[in-house]
C-alpha positions as CSV (number, residue, x, y, z in Angstrom):
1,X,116.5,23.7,182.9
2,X,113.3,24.9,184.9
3,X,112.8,28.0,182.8
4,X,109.3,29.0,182.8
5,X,109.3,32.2,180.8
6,X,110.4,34.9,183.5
7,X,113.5,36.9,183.1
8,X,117.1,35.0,182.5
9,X,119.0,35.6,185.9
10,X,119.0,35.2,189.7
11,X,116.3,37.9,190.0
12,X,114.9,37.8,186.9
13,X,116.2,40.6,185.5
14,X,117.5,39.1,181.9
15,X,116.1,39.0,178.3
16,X,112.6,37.0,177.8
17,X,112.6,36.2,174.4
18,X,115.1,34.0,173.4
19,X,118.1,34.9,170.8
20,X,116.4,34.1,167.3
21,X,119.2,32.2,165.4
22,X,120.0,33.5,161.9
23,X,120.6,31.9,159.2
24,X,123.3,32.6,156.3
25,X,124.1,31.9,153.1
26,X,127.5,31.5,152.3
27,X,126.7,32.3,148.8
28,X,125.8,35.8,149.7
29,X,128.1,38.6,148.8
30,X,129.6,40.8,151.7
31,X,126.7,42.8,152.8
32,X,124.2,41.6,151.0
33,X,122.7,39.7,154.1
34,X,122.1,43.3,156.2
35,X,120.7,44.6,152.8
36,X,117.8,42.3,152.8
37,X,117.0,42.1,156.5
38,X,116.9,46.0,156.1
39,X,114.4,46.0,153.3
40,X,112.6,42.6,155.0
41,X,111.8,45.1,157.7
42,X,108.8,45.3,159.3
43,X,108.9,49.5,159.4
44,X,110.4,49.3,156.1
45,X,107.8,46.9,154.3
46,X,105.0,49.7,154.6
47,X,105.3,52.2,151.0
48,X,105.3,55.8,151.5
49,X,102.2,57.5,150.8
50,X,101.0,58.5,147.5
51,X,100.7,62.4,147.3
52,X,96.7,61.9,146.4
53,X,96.6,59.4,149.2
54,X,97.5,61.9,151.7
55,X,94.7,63.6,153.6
56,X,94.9,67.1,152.7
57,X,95.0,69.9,155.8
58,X,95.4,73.5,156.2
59,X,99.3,72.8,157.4
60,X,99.8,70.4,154.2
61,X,98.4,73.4,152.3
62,X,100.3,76.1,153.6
63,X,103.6,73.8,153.8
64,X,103.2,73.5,149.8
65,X,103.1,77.3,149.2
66,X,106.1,78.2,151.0
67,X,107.6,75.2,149.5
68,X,106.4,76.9,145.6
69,X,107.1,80.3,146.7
70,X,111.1,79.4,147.7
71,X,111.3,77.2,144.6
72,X,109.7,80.3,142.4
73,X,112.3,82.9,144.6
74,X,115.2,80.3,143.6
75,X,114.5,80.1,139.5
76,X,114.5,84.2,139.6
77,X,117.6,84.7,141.4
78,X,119.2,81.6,139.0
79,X,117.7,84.1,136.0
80,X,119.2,86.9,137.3
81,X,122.7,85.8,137.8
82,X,122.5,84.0,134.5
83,X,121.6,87.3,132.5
84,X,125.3,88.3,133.3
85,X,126.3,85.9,130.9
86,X,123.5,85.8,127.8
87,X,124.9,87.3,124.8
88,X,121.9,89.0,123.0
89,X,124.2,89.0,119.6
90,X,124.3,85.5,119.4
91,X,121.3,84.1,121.4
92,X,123.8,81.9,123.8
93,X,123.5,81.6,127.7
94,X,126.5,80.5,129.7
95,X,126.5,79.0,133.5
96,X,130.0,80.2,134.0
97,X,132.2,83.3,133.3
98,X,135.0,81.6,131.9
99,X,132.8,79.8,129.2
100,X,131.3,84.0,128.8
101,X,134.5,85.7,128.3
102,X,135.9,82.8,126.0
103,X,132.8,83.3,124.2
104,X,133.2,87.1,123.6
105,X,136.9,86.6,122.5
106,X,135.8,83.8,119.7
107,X,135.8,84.1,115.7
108,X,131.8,83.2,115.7
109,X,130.9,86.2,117.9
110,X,133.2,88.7,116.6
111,X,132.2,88.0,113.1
112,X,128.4,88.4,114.0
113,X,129.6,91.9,115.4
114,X,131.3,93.2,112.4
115,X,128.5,92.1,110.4
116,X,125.9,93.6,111.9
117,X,127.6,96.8,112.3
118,X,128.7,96.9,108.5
119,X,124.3,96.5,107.9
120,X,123.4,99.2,110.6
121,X,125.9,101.3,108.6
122,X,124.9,100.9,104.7
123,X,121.5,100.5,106.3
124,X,121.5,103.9,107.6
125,X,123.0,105.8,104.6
126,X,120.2,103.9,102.4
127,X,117.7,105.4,104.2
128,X,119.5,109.4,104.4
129,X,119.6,108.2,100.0
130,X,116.2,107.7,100.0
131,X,115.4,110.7,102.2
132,X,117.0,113.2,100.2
133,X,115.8,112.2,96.5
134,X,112.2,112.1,98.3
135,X,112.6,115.3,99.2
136,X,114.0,116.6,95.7
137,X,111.1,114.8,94.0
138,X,108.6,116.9,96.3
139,X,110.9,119.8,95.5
140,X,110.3,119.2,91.8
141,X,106.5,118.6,91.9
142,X,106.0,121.9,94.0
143,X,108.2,123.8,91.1
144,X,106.4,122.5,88.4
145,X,102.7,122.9,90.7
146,X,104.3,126.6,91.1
147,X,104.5,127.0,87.3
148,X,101.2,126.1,86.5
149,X,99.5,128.7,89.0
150,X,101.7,131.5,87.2
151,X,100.4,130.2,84.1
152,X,96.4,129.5,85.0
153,X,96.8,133.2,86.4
154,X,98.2,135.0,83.4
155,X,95.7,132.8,81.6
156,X,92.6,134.5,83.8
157,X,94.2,137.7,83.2
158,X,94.5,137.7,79.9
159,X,90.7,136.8,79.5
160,X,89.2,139.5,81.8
161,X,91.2,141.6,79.4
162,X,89.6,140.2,76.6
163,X,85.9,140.8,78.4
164,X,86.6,144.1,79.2
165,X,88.0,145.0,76.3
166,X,91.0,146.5,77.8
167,X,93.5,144.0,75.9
168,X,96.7,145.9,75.4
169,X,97.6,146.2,71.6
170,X,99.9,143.1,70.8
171,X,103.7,143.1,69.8
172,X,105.6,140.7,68.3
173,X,107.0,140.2,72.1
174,X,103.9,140.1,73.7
175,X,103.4,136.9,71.2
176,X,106.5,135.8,71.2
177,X,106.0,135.3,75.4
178,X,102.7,133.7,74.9
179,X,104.0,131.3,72.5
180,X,106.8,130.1,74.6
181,X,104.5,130.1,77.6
182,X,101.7,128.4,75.7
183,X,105.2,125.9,75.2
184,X,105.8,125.8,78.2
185,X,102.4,124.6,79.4
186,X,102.9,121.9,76.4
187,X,105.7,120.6,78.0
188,X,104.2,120.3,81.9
189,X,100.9,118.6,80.8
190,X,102.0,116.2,77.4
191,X,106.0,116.2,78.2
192,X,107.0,116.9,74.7
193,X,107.1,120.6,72.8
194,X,105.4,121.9,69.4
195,X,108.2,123.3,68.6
196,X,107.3,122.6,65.1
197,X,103.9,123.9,65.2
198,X,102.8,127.0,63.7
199,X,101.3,129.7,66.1
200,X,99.1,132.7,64.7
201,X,100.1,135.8,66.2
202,X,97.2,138.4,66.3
203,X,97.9,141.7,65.2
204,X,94.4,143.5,65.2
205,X,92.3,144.4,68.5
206,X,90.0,142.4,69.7
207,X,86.4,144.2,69.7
């Protein structure tokens, strides 16, 4: 044909390399042909880069940063929204309002409810019951602490009395008091009385 390699055409002008015939096969599926000739490619043969293969730069750097930094801004705006729909009762999170509200209106929750508000209430009236005989039983123990200061005084008295000599001559209901506060004193420190003891009762002065 006297082609030497130049340009197809009067001047030249045409295609140099000649149209490469391809070849089929007809037992290929539709599409299957292009599929392979794209991934036979020669810019598609080359792998993308490894992360650690990449050489690493100030602009790689800063590009990864802002890249966290969105990614971090993103996951607290998704916490945000989603605290709208956590029920702290029942330790549940829910995506959507719908799935929130059905939530709130269900046997499950409104059973966790009651019962927590039936424990806050016996749980607080335990505690005012506990309160209040605490507070009788210091009542009781600063009576009886009361008692025993009248009686360790009237005790003291009674023996400075007996050192000075300026003991009042007894009667039977000067006695009679001792006795039962003598008793009484029984009672505080053993918890029983002598009742059914015998108690001399002085009737002479004490020199």
């Amino acid at each position: 044909m006297g082609w030497k390699g130049k340009g197809l055409g009067k001047d030249e002008q045409g295609i140099i390399e000649p149209i490469k015939a391809g070849i089929r096969d007809s037992k290929l599926g539709l599409g299957k042909q292009e599929e392979d000739d794209y991934f036979t490619a020669e810019e598609n043969i080359q792998r993308k880069k490894l992360d650690i293969e990449v050489e690493d730069t100030e602009e790689l750097a800063k590009k990864r940063e802002v890249i966290a930094e969105r990614e971090q801004k993103i996951q607290g705006e998704v916490k945000e929204i989603r605290k709208v729909f956590y029920c702290e009762l029942c330790n549940k999170q829910y995506k959507l309002a719908i799935e929130f509200e059905g939530h709130l209106s269900s046997y499950d929750h409104n059973h966790r409810k009651r019962f927590k508000q039936m424990k806050d209430m016996h749980g607080s009236s335990s505690r005012d019951d506990r309160q209040k005989r605490e507070q009788q039983r210091q009542e009781r123990e600063m009576a009886k602490f009361m008692q025993m200061a009248d009686l360790h005084k009237q005790e003291q008295k009674l023996q400075n009395q007996e050192e000075t000599g300026t003991l009042p001559p007894p009667v039977a209901a000067t006695s009679a008091t001792a006795v039962a506060d003598q008793d009484q004193r029984k009672v505080l420190k053993f918890g029983f009385s002598s009742k059914g003891s015998t108690v001399k009762v002085f009737s002479g002065c004490l020199c």
